[in-house]
C-alpha positions as CSV (number, residue, x, y, z in Angstrom):
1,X,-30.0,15.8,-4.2
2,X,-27.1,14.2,-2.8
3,X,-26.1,10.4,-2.9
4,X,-25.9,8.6,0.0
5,X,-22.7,8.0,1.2
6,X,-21.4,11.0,-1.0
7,X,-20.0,12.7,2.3
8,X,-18.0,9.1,3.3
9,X,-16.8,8.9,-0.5
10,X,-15.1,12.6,-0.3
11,X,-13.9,12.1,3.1
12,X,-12.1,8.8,2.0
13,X,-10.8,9.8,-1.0
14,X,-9.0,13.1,0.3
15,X,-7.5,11.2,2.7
16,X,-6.5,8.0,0.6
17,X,-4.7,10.8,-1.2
18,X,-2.9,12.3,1.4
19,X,-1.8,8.6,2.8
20,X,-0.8,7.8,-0.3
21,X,1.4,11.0,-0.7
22,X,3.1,10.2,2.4
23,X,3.5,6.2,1.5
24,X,5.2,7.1,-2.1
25,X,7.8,10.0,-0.2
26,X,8.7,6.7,2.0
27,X,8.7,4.2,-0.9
28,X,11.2,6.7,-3.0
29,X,13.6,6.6,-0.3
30,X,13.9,2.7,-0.4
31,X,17.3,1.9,-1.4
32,X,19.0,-1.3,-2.2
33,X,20.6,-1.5,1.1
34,X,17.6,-1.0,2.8
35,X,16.6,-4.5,0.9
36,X,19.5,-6.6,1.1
37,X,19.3,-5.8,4.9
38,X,15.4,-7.1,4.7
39,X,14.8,-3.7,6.5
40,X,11.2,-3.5,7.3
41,X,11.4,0.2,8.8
42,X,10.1,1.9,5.5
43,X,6.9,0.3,5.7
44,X,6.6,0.3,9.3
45,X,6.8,3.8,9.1
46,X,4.3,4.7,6.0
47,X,2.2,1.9,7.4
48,X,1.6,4.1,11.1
49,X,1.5,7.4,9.0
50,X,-1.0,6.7,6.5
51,X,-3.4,5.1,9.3
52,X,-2.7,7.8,11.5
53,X,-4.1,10.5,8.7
54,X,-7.3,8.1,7.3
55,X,-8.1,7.0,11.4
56,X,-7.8,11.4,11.4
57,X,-10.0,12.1,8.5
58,X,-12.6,9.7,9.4
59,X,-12.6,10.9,13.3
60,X,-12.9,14.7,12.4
61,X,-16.4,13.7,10.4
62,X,-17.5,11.1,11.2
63,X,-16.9,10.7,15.7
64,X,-18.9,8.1,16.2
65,X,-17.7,5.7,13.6
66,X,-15.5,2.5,14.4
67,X,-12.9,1.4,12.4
68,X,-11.1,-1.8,12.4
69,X,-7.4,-1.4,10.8
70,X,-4.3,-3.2,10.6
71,X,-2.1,-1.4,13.1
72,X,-2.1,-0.2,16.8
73,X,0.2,2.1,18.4
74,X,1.2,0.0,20.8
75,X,4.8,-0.6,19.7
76,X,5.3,3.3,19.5
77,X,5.4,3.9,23.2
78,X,8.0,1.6,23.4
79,X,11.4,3.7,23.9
80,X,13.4,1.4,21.5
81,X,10.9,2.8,19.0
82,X,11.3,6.6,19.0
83,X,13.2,6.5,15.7
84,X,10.2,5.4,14.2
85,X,7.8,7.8,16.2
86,X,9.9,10.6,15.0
87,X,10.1,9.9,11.5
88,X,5.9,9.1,11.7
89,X,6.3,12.5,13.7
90,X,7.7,14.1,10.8
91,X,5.8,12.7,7.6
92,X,2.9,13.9,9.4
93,X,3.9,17.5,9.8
94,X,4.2,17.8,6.8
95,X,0.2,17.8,6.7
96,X,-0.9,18.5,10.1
97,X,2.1,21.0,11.3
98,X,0.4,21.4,15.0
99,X,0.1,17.3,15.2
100,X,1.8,16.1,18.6
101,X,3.5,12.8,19.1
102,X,0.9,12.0,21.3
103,X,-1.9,13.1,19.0
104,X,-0.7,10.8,16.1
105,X,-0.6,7.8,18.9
106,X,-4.1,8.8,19.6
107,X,-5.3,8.7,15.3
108,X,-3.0,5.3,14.8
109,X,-5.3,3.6,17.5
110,X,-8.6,5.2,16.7
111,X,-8.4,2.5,14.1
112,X,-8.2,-0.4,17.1
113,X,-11.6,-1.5,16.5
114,X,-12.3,-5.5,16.8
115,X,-15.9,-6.1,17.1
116,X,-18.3,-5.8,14.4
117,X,-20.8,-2.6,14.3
118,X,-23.7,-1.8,12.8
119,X,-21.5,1.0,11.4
120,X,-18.0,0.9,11.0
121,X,-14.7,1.3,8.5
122,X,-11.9,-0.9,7.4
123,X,-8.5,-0.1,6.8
124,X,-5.5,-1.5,5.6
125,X,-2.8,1.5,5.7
126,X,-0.5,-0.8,3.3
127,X,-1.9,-3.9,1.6
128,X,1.4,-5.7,0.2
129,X,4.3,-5.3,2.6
130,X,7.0,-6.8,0.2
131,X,5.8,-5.2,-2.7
132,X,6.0,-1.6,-1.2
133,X,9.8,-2.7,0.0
134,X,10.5,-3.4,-3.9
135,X,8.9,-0.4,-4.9
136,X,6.6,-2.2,-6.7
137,X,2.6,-2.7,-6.4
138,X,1.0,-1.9,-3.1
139,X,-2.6,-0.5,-1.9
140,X,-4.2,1.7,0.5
141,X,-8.1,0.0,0.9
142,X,-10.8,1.7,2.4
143,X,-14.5,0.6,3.4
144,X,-17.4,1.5,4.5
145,X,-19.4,-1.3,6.4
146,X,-23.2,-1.0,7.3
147,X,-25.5,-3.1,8.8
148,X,-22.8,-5.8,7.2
149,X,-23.0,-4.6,3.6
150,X,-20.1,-2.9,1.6
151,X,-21.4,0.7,1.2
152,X,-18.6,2.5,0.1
153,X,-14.8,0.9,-0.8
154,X,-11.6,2.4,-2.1
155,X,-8.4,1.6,-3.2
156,X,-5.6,3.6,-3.4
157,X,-3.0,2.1,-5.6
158,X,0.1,4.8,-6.3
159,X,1.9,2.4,-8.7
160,X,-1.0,0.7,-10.5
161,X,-1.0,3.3,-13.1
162,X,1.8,2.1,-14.9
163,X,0.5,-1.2,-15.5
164,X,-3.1,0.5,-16.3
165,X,-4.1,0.8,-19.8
166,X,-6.3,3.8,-18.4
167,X,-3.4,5.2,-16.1
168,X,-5.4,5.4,-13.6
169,X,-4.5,4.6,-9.4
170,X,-7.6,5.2,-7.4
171,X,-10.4,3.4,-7.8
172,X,-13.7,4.2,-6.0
173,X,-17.7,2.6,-5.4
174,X,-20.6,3.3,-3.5
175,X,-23.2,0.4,-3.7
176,X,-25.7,0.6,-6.3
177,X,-23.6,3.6,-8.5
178,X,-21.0,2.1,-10.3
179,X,-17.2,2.1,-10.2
180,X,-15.4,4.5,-11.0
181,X,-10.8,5.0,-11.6
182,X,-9.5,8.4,-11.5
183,X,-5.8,9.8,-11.0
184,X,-4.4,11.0,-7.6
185,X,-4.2,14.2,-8.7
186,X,-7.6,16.8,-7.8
187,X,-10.0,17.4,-10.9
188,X,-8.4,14.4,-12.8
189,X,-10.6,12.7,-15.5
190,X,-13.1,10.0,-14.1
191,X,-13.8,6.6,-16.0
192,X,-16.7,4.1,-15.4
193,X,-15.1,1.1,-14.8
194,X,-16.4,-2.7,-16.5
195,X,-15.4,-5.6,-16.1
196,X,-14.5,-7.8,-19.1
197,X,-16.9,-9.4,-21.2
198,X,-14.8,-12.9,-21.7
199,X,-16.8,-16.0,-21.2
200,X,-14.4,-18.5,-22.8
201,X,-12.0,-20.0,-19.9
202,X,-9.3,-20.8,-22.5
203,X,-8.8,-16.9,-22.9
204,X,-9.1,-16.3,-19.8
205,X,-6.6,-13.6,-18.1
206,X,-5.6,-14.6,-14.8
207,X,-4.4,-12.5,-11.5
208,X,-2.8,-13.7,-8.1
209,X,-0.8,-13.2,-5.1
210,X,3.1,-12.8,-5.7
211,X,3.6,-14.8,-2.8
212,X,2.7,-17.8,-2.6
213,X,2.5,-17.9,1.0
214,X,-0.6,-16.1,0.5
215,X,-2.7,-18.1,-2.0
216,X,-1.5,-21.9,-3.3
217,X,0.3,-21.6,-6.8
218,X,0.1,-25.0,-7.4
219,X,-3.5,-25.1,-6.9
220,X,-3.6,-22.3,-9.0
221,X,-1.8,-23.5,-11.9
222,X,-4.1,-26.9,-11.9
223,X,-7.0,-24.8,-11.8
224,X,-5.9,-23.0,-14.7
225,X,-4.8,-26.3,-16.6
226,X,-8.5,-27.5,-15.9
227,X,-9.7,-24.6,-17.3
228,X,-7.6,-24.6,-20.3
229,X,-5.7,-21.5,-19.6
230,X,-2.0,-21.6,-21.0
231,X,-1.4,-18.1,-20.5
232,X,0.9,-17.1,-17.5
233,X,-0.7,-15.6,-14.5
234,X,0.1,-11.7,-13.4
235,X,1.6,-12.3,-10.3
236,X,1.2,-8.7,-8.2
237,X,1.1,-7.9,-4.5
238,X,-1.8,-5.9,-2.7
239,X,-5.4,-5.4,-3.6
240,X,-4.4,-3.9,-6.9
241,X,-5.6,-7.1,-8.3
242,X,-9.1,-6.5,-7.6
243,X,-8.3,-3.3,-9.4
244,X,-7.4,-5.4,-12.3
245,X,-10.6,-6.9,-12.5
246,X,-12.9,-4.3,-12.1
247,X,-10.5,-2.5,-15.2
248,X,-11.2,-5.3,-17.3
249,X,-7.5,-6.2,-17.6
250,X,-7.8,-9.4,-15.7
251,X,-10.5,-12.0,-15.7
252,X,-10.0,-13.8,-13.1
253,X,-8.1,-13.4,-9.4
254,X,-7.8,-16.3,-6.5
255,X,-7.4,-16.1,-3.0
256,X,-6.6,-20.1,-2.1
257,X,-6.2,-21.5,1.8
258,X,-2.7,-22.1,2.4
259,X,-3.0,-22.7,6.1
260,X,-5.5,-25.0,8.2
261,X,-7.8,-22.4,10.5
262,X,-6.6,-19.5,8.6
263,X,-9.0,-16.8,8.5
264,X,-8.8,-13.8,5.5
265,X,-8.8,-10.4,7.6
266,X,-11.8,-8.0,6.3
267,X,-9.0,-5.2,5.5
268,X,-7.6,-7.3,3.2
269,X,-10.5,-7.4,0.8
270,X,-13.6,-5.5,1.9
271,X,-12.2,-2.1,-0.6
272,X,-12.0,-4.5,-3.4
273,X,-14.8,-6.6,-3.0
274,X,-17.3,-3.8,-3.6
275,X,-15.1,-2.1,-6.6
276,X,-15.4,-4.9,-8.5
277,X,-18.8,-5.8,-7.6
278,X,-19.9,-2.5,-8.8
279,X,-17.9,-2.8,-12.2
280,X,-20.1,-5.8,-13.3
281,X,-17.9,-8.5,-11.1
282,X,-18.3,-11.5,-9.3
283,X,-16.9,-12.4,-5.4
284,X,-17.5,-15.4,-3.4
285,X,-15.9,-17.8,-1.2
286,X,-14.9,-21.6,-2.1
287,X,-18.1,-22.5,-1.9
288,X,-19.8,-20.1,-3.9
289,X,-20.9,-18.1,-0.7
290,X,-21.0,-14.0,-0.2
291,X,-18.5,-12.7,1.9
292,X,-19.7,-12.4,5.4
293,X,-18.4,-8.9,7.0
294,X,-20.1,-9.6,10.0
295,X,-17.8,-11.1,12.0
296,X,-15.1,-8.4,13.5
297,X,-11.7,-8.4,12.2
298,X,-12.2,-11.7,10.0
299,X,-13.8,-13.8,7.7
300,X,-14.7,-16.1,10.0
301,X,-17.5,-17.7,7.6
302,X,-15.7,-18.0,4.4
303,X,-12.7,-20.3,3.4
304,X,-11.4,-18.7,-0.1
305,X,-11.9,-16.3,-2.3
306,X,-12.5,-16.6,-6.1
307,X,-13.0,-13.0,-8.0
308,X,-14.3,-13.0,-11.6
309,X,-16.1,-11.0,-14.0
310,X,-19.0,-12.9,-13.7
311,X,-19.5,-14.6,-16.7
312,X,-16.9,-17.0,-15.4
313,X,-17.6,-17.6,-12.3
314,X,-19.2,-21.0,-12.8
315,X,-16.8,-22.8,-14.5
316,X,-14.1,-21.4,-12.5
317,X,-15.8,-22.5,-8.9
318,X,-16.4,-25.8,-10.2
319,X,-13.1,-25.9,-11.3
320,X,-11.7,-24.6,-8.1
321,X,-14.1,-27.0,-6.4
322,X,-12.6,-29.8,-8.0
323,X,-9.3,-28.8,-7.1
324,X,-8.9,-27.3,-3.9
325,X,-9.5,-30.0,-0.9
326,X,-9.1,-28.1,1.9
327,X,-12.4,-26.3,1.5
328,X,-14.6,-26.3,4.9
């Protein structure tokens, strides 16, 4: 008998696959001009294409799903942008040779959703903007949202597997059956994924943002001396963190406010969330609170985001608690 949500899983997977085919052919080209210029067209580019295949996937199976993504194609009718359009144009026929300009328009904004549903996907086409410019760690996240509970979430993360004891760059979970890490390449060996057993703070392994426009360093580094950590963070871009965490080769990740009124978007964490949840893990707010995905494009009722694997999670709120002043 099949699993539920065995149909989404394969549809997102195959297509996580072929977005991130088309994001590393765009991240290969990068050169060092390109970043001494602080040229954001590579991204731009893999960013429209790989939400223009996964908004395609999910719309030939699934018709009647929403999805809320990152991107609209808004900017591409725009006649300063046809360099872009044709490049997008030409990624994408490498895949779909019969796609029209106007048809990849049309994918790109089947992912304009904004309003929460009793049934509807997430996307974030390129989690980690800089890091995909430095040819370093970036993800493609994909979930499934249902009645406002993770169902299914992935994370495609082309670079990850370097770093990866197992090797592995896709990482996978449907609610209730487990994680699971495979290579991007069909019929590749599958592993389980756990989180890590560690329970004493002082040995504690911790993950976060490069940038620290994204979550507070300094907060981080004086919840860490709190905890007693004197190891040095991994500083990485993207949701490959969560990845981290649901491998077992970080402990700990932090997502602190660095702006009054901010809100965390739900593509920005919803594919990770569940992965580590289903390898054993822990995810709350600041306040020690579930995320909410019920509330459209944002996390409108959460302020933070501490990631553990589990065991830790106590010391490490209060910590962060203690800490952190800017919690609401």
């Amino acid at each position: 008998m099949p699993h539920p949500y065995e149909d989404e899983l394969r549809v997102g997977l195959a297509a996580v696959r072929k977005a991130a085919e088309i994001c590393q052919t765009v991240q290969r080209a990068i050169t060092p001009d390109v970043l001494d210029k602080k040229d954001n067209s590579p991204v731009t580019i893999a960013d429209f294409a790989s939400q223009a295949v996964i908004c395609h996937a999910i719309g030939e199976t699934f018709p009647n799903d929403a999805v809320i993504a990152e991107e609209d194609a808004l900017a591409l009718y725009q006649s300063e942008n046809e360099c872009f359009l044709r490049d997008i144009h030409s990624l994408i026929q490498d895949h779909y040779r019969a796609a029209s300009v106007d048809e990849i328009r049309h994918w790109i904004d089947r992912g304009g959703a904004k309003e929460f549903s009793s049934r509807f996907w997430t996307l974030d086409p390129i989690d980690g903007t800089k890091g995909f410019l430095r040819r370093d760690q970036y993800a493609i996240s994909l979930a499934l949202i249902v009645d406002g509970q993770l169902e299914v979430g992935i994370l495609g993360c082309p670079n990850l597997g370097s770093k990866s004891q197992t090797g592995h760059s896709l990482f996978y979970a449907i609610r209730g059956q487990g994680a699971f890490s495979t290579r991007f390449e069909e019929g590749s060996e599958t592993k389980r994924l756990q989180v890590s057993r560690t329970t004493d703070p002082r040995s504690t392994r911790f993950c976060e943002s490069f940038e620290s426009g994204h979550s507070s360093h300094s907060e981080s580094s004086s919840i860490a001396e709190r905890l007693g950590i004197t190891s040095t963070p991994v500083r990485m871009d993207s949701q490959a963190k969560y990845a981290m965490v649901a491998c077992g080769e970080a402990d700990v990740y932090l997502r602190l406010p660095t702006k009054t009124g901010y809100f965390e978007k739900i593509w920005d964490h919803a594919g990770g969330v569940l992965i580590v949840q289903e390898a054993g893990g822990t995810v709350s707010d600041l306040n020690g609170k579930p995320l909410n995905f019920c509330n459209g494009r944002e996390l409108r009722q959460n302020r933070g985001i501490i990631v553990t694997n589990g065991p830790l999670h106590g010391e490490v709120l209060s910590a962060t608690q203690a800490v952190v002043t800017s919690i609401s």
